[in-house]
BATI-559174 format. One record per atom (N, C-alpha, C): y, z, x; residue number from 1; atom name. Coordinates in steps of 0.001 Angstrom, whole numbers. Atoms other than C-alpha are relative to their C-alpha. Layout:
N
<vexba <Y; Z; X>; NUM; CA>
...
***
This chain:
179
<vexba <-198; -1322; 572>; 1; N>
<vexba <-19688; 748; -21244>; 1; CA>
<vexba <195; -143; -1503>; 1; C>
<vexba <-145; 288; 1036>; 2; N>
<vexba <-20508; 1082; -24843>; 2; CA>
<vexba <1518; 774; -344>; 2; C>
<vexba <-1364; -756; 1019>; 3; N>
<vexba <-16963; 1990; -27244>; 3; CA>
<vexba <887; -319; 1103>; 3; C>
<vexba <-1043; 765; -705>; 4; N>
<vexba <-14770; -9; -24562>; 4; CA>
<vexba <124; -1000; 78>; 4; C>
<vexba <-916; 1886; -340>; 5; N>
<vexba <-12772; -3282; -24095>; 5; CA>
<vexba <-275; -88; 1462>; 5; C>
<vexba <-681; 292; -1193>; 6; N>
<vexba <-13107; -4511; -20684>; 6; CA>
<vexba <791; -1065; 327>; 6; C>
<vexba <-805; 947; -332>; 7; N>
<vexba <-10557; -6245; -19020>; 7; CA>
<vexba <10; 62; 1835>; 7; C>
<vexba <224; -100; -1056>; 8; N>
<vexba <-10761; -7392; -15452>; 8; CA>
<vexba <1692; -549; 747>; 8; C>
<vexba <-1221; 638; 177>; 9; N>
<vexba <-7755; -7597; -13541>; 9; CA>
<vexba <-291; -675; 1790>; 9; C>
<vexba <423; 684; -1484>; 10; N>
<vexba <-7904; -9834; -9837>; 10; CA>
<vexba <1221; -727; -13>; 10; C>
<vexba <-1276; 12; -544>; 11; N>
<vexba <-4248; -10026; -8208>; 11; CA>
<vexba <-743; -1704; 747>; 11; C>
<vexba <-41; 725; -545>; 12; N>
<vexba <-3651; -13667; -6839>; 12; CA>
<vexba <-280; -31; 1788>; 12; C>
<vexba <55; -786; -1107>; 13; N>
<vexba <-4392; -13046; -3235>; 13; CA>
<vexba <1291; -1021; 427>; 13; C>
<vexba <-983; 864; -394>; 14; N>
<vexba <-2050; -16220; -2176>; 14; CA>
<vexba <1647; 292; -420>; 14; C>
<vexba <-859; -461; 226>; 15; N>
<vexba <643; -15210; -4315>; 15; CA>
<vexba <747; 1371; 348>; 15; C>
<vexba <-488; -1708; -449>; 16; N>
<vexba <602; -11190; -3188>; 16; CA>
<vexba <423; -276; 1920>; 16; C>
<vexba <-707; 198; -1430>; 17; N>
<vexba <967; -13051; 600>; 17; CA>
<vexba <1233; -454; 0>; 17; C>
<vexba <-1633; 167; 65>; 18; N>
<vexba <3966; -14798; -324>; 18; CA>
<vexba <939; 1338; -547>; 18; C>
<vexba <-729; -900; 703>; 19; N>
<vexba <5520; -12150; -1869>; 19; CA>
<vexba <207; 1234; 604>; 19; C>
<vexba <355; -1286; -1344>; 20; N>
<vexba <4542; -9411; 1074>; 20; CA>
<vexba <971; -1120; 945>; 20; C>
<vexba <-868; 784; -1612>; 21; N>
<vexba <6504; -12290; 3737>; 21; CA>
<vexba <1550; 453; -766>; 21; C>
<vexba <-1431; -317; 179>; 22; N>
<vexba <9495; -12216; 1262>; 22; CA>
<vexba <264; 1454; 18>; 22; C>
<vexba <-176; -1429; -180>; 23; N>
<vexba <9261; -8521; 859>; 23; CA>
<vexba <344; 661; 1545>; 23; C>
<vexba <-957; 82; -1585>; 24; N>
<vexba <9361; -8375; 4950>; 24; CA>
<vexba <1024; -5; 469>; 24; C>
<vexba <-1162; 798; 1>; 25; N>
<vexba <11684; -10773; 5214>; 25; CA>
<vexba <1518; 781; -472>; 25; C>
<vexba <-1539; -869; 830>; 26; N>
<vexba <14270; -8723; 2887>; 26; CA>
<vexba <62; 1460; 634>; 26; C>
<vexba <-259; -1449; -1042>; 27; N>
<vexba <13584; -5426; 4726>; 27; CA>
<vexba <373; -5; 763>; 27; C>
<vexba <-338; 378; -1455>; 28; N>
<vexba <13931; -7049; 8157>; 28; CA>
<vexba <1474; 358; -473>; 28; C>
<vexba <-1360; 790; 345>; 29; N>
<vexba <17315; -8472; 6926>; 29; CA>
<vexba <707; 1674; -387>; 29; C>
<vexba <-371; -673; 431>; 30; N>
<vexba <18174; -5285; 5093>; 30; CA>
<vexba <91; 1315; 1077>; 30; C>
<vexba <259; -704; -722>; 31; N>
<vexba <17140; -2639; 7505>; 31; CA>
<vexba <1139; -246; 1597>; 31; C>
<vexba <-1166; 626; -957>; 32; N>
<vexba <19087; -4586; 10466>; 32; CA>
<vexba <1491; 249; -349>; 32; C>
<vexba <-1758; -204; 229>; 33; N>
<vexba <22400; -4880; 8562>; 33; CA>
<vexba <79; 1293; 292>; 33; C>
<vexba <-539; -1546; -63>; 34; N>
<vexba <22170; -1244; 7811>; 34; CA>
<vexba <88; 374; 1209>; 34; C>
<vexba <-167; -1315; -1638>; 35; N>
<vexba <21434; 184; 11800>; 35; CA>
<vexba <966; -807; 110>; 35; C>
<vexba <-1099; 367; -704>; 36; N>
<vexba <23926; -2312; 12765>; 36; CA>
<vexba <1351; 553; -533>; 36; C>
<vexba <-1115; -530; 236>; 37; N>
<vexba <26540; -1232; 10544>; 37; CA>
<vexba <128; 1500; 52>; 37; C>
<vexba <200; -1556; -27>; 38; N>
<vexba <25528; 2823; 10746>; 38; CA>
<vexba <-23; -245; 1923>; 38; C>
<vexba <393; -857; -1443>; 39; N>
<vexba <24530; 2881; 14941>; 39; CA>
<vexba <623; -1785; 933>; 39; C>
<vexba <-758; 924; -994>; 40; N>
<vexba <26524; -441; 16171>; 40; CA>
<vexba <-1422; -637; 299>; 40; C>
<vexba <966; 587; -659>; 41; N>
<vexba <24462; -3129; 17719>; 41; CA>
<vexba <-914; 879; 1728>; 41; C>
<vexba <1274; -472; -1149>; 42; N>
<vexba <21450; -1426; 20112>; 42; CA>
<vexba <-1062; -407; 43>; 42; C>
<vexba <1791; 909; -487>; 43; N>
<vexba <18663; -4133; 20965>; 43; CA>
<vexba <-548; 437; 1575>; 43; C>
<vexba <1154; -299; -1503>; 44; N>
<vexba <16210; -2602; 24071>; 44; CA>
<vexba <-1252; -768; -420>; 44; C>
<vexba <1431; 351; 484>; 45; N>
<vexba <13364; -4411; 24181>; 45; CA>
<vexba <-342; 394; 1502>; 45; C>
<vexba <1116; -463; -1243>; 46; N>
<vexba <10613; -3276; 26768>; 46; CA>
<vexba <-1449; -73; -329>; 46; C>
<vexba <1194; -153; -60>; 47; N>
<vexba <7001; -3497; 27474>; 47; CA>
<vexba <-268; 1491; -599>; 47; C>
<vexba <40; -1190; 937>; 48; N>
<vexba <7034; 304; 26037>; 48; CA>
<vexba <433; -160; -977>; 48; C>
<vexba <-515; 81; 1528>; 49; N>
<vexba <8561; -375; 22851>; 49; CA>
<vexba <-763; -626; -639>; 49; C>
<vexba <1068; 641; 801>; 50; N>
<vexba <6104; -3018; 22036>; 50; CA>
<vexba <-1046; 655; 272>; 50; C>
<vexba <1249; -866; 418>; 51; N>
<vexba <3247; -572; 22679>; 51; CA>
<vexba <553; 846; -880>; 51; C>
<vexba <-480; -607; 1368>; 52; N>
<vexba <4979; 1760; 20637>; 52; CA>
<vexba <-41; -207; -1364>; 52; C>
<vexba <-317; 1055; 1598>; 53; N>
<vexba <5473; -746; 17849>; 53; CA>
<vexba <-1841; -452; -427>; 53; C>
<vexba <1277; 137; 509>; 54; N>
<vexba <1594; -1675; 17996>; 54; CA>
<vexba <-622; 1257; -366>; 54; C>
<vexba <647; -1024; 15>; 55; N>
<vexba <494; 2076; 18209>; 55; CA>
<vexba <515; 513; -1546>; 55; C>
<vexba <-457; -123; 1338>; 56; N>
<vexba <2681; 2786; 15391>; 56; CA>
<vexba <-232; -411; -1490>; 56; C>
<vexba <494; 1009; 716>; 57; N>
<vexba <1656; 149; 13278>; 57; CA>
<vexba <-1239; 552; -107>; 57; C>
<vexba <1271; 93; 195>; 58; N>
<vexba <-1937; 506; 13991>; 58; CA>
<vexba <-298; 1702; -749>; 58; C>
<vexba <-209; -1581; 807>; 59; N>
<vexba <-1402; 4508; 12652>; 59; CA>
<vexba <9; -398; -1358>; 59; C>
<vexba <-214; 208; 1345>; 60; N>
<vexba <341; 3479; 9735>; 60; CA>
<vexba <-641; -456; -817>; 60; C>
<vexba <372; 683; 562>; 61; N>
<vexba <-1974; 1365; 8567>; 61; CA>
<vexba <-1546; 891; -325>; 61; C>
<vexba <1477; -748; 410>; 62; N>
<vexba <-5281; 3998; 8763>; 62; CA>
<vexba <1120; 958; -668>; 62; C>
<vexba <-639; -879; 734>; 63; N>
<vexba <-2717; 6411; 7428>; 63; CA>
<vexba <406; -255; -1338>; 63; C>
<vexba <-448; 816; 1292>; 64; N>
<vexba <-1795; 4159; 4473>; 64; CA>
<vexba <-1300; 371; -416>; 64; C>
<vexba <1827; -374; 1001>; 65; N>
<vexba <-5959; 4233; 3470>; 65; CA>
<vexba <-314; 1299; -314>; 65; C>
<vexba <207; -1595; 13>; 66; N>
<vexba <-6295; 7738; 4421>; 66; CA>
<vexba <867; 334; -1306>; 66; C>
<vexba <-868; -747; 1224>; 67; N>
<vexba <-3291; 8785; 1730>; 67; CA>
<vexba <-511; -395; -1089>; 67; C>
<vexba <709; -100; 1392>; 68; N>
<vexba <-4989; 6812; -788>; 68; CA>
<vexba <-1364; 570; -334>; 68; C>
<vexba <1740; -674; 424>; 69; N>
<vexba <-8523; 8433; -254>; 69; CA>
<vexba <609; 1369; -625>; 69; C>
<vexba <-97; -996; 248>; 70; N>
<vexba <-6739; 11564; -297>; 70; CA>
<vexba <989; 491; -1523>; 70; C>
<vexba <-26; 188; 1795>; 71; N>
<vexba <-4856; 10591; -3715>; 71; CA>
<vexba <-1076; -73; -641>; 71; C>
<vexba <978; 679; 1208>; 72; N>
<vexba <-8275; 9540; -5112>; 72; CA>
<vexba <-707; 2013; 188>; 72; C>
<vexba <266; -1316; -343>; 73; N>
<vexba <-9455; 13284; -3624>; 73; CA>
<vexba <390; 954; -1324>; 73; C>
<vexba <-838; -1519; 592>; 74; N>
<vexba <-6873; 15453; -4670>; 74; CA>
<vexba <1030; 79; -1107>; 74; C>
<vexba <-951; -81; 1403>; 75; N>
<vexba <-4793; 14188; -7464>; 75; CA>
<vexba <-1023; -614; -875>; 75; C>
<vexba <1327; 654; 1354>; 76; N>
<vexba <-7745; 12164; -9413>; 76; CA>
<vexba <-959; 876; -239>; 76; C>
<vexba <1169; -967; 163>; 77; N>
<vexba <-10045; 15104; -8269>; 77; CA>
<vexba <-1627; -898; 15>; 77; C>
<vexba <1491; 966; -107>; 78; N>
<vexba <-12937; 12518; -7259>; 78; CA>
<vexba <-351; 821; 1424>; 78; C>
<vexba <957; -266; -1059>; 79; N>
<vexba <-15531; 13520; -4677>; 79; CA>
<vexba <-78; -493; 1280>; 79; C>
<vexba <371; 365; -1407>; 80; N>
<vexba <-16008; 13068; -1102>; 80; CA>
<vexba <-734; -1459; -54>; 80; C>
<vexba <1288; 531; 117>; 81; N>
<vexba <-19158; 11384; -1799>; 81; CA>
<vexba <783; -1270; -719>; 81; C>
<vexba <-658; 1120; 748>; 82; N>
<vexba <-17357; 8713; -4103>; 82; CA>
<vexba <1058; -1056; 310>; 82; C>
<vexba <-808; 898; -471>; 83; N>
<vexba <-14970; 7263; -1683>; 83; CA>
<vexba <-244; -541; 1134>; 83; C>
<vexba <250; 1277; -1267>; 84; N>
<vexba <-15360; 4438; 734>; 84; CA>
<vexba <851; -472; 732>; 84; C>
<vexba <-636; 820; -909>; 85; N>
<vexba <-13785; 3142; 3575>; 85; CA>
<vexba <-486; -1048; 502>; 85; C>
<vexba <598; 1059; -821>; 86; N>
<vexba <-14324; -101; 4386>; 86; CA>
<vexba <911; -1453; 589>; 86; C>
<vexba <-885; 1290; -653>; 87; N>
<vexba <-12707; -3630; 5849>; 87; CA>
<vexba <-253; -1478; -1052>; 87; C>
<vexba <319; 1240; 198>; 88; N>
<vexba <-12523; -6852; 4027>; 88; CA>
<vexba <561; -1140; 1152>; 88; C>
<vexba <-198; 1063; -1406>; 89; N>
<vexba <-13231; -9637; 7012>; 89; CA>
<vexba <669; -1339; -681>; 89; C>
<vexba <-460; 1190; 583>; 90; N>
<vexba <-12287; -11915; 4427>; 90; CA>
<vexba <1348; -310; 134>; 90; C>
<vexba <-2263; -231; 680>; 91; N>
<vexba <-8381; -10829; 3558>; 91; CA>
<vexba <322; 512; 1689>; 91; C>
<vexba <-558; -251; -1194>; 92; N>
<vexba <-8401; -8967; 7430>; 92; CA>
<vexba <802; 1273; -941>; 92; C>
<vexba <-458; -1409; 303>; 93; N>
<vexba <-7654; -5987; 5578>; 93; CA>
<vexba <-869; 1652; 12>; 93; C>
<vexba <898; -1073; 522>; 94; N>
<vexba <-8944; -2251; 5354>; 94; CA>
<vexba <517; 526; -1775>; 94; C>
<vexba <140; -365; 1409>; 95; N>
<vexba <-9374; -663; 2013>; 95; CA>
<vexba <-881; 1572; -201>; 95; C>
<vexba <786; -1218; 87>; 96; N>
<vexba <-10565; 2497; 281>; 96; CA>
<vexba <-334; -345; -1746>; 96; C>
<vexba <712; 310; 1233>; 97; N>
<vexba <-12892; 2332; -2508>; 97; CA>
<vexba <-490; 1124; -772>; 97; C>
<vexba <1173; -1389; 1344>; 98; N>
<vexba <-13733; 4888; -5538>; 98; CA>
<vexba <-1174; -603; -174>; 98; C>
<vexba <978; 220; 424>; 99; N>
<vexba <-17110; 4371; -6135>; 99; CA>
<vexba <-104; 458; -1746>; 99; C>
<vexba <-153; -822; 1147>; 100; N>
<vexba <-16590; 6262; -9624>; 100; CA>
<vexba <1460; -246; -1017>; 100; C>
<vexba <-855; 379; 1288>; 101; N>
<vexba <-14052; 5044; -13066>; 101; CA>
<vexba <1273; 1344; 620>; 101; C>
<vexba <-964; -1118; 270>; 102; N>
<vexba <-10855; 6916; -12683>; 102; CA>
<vexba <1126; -264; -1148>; 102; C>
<vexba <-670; 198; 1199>; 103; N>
<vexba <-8337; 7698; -15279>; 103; CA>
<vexba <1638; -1042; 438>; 103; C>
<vexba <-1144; 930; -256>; 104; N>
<vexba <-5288; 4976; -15615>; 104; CA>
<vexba <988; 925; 267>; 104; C>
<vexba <-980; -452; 271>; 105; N>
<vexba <-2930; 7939; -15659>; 105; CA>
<vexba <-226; 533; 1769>; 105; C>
<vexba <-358; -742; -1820>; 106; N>
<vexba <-3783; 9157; -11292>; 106; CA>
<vexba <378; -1399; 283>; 106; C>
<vexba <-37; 1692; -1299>; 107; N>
<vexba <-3713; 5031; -10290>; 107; CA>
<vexba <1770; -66; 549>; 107; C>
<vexba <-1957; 391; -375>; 108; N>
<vexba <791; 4592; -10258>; 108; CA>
<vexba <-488; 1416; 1573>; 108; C>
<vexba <116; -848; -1297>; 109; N>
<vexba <337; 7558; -7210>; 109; CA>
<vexba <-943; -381; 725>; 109; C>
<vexba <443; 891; -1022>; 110; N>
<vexba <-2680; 6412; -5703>; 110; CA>
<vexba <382; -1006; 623>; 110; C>
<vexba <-197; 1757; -697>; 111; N>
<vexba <-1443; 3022; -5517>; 111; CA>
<vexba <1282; 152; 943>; 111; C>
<vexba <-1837; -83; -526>; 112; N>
<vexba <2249; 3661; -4501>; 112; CA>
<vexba <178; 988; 739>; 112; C>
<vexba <-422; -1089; -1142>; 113; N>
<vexba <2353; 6988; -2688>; 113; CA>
<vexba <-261; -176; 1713>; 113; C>
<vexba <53; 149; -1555>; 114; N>
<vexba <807; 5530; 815>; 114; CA>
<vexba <922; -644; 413>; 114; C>
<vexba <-570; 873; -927>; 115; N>
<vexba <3002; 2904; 993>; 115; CA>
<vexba <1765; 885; 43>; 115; C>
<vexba <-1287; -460; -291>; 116; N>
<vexba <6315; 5081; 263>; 116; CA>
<vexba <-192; 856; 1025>; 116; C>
<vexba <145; -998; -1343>; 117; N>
<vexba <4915; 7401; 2880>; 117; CA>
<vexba <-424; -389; 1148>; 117; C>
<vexba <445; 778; -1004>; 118; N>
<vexba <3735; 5199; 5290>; 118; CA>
<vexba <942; -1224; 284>; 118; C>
<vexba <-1284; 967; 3>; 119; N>
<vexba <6480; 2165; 5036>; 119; CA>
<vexba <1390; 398; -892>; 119; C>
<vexba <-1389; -163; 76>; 120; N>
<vexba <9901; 3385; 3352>; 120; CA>
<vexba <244; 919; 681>; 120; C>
<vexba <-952; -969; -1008>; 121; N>
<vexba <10212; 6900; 5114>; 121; CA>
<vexba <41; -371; 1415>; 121; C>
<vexba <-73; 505; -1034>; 122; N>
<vexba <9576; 5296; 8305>; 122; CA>
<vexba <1573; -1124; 548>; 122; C>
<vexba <-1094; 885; 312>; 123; N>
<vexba <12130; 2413; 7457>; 123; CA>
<vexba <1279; 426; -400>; 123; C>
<vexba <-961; -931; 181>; 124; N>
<vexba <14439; 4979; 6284>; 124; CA>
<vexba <756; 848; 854>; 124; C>
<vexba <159; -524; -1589>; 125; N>
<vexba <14131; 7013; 9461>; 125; CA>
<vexba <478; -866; 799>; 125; C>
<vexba <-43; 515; -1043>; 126; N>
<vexba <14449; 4278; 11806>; 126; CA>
<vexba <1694; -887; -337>; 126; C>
<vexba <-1218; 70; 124>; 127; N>
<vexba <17949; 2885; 9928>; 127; CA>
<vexba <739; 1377; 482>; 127; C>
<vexba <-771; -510; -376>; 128; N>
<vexba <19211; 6208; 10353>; 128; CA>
<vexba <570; 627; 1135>; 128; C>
<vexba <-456; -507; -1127>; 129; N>
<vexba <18577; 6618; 13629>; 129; CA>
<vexba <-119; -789; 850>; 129; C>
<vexba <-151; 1317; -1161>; 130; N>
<vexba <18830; 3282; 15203>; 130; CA>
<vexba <-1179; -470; 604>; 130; C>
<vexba <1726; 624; -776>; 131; N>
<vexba <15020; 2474; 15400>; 131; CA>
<vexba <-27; -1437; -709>; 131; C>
<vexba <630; 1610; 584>; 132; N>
<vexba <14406; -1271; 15117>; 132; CA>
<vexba <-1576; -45; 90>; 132; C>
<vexba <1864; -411; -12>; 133; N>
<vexba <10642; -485; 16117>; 133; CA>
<vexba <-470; 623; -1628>; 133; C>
<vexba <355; -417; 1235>; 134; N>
<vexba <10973; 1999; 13019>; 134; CA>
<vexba <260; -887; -1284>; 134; C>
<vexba <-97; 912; 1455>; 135; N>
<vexba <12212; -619; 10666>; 135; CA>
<vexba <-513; -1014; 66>; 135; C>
<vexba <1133; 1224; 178>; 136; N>
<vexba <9842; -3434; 11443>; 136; CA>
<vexba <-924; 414; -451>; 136; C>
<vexba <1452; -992; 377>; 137; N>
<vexba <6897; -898; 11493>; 137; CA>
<vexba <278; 653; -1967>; 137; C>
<vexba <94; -321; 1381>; 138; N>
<vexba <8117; 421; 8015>; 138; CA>
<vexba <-30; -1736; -827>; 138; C>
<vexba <90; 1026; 356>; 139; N>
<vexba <8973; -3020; 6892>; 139; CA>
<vexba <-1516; -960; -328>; 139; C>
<vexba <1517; 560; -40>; 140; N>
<vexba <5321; -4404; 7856>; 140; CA>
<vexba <-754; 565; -1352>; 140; C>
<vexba <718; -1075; 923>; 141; N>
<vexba <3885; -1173; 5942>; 141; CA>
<vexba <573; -148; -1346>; 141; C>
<vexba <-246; 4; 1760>; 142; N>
<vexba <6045; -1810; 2689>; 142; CA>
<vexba <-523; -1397; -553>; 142; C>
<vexba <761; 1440; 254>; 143; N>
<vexba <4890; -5499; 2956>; 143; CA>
<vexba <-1630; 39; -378>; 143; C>
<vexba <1767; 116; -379>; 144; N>
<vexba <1128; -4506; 3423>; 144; CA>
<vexba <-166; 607; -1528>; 144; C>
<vexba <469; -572; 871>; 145; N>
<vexba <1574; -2529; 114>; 145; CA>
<vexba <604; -319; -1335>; 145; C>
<vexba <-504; 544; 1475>; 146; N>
<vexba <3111; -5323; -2402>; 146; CA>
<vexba <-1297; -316; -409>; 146; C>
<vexba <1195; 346; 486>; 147; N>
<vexba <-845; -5832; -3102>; 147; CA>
<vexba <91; 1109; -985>; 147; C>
<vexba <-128; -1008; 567>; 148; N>
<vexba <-704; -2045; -4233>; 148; CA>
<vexba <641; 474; -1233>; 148; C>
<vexba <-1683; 220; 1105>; 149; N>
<vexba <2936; -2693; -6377>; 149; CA>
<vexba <-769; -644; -1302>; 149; C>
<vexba <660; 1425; 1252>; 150; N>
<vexba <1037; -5757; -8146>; 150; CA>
<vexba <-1055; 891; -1001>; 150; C>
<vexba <1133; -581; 862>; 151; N>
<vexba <-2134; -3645; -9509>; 151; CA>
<vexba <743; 797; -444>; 151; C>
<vexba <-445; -949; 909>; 152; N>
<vexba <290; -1184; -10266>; 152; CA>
<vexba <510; -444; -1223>; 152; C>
<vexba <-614; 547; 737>; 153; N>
<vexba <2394; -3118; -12020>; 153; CA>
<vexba <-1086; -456; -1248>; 153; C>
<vexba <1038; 1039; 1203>; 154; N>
<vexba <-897; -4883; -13952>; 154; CA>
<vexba <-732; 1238; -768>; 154; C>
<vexba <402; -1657; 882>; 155; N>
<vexba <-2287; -1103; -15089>; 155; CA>
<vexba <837; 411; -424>; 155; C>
<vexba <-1060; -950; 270>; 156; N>
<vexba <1127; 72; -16067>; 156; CA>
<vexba <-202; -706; -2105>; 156; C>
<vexba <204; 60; 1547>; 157; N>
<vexba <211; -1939; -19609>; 157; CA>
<vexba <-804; 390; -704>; 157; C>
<vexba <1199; -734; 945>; 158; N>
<vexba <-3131; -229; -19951>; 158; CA>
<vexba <416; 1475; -674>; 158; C>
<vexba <-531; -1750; 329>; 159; N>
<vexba <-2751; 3533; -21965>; 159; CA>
<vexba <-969; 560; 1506>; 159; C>
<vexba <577; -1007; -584>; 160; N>
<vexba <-3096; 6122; -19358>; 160; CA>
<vexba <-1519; 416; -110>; 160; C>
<vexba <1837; -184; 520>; 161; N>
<vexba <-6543; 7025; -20918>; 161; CA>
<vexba <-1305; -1535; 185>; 161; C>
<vexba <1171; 1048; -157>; 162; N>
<vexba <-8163; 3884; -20034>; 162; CA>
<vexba <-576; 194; 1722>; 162; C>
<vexba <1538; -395; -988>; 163; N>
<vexba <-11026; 4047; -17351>; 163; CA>
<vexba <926; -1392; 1080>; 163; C>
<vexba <-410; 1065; -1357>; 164; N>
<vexba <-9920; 1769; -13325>; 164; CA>
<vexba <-1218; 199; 627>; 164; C>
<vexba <1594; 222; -887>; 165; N>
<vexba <-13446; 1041; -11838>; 165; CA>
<vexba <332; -843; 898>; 165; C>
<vexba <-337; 897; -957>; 166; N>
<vexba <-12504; -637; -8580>; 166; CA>
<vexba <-851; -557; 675>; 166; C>
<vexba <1210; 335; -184>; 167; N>
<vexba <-14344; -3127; -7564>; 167; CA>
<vexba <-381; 0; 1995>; 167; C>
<vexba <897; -928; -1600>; 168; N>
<vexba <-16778; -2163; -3891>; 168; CA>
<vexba <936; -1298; 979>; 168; C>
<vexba <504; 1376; -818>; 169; N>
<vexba <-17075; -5872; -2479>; 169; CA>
<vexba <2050; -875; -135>; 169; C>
<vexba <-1300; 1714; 384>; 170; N>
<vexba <-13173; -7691; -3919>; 170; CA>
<vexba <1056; 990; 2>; 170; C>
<vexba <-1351; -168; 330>; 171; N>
<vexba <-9600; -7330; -4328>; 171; CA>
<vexba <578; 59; -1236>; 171; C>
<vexba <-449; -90; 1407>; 172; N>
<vexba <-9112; -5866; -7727>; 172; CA>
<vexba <-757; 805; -1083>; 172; C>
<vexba <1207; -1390; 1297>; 173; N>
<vexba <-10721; -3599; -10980>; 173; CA>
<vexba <-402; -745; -1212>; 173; C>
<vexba <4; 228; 1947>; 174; N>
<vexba <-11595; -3244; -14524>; 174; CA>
<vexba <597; 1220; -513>; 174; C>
<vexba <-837; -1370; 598>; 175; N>
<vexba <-9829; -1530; -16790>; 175; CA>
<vexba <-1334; 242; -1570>; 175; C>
<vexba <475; -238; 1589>; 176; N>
<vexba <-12139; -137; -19876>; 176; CA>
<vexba <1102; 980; -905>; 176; C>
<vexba <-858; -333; 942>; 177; N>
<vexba <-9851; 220; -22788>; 177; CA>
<vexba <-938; 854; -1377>; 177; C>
<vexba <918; -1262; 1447>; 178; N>
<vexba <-11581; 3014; -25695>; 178; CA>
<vexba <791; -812; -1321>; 178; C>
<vexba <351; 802; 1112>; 179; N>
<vexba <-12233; 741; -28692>; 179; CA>
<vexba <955; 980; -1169>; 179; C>
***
């Protein structure tokens, strides 16, 4: 793009896994103390709870993509036509793809709004009402979305006005910076 800087940015993938186990890890831990000290010790485990816990999960996780198509929709104002759903077999992840530059100033909500709505109110919910199903399942979901944290975190130094072209095929963008 003539009259821009590009800069490409491509999150460690190894490092965003460690950092999603400790992120787990500290929810588990955190989430536990709290029901135990709010709802007393209540462990059920059952063949229904672990379908529960997969059905739940497997929601959260098209619901996590879905919120960001529908950030790239309705707060970026991008097109139907311009967003992709697809799977990387590589990472074992799904993903949603702009086909089309958006402005640096919609990405902090795209990136971050599925996972607070899809892993903390869940995790929030399930401390206060004695769900260990709900605080693994949120836990998983806030883990699945320290990939999300990281790009945020790596656009939060571009100006708002710079261009996020995400790339179709990988794990990561460009930012064009206006010369």
């Amino acid at each position: 793009m003539d009259g821009y800087e590009r800069v490409e940015i491509k999150p460690e993938i190894q490092l965003i896994a460690n950092e999603s186990i400790k992120v787990f890890l500290i929810s588990v831990i955190i989430g536990v103390i709290s029901n135990v000290s709010l709802n007393g010790i209540n462990v059920k485990f059952s063949l229904y709870g672990v379908v529960i816990f997969i059905v739940l999960y497997s929601i959260g996780i098209v619901m996590h993509e879905i919120i960001h198509a529908l950030c790239f929709r309705y707060y970026s104002r991008i097109n139907w036509d311009n967003i992709k759903f697809g799977f990387h077999k590589q990472y074992l992840c799904p993903y949603v793809h702009c086909k089309v530059s958006v402005e640096n100033r919609f990405m902090g909500v795209v990136l971050i709004l599925p996972t607070i709505i899809t892993g903390v109110f869940p995790w929030i919910f399930g401390i206060i009402n004695g769900s260990y199903i709900l605080i693994v399942v949120g836990a998983l979901l806030i883990s699945g979305g320290v990939g999300d944290f990281a790009m945020y975190n790596q656009l939060r130094r571009f100006p708002k006005a710079s261009l996020v072209h995400d790339f179709e095929n990988d794990i990561g963008c460009e930012v064009y910076i206006k010369k």
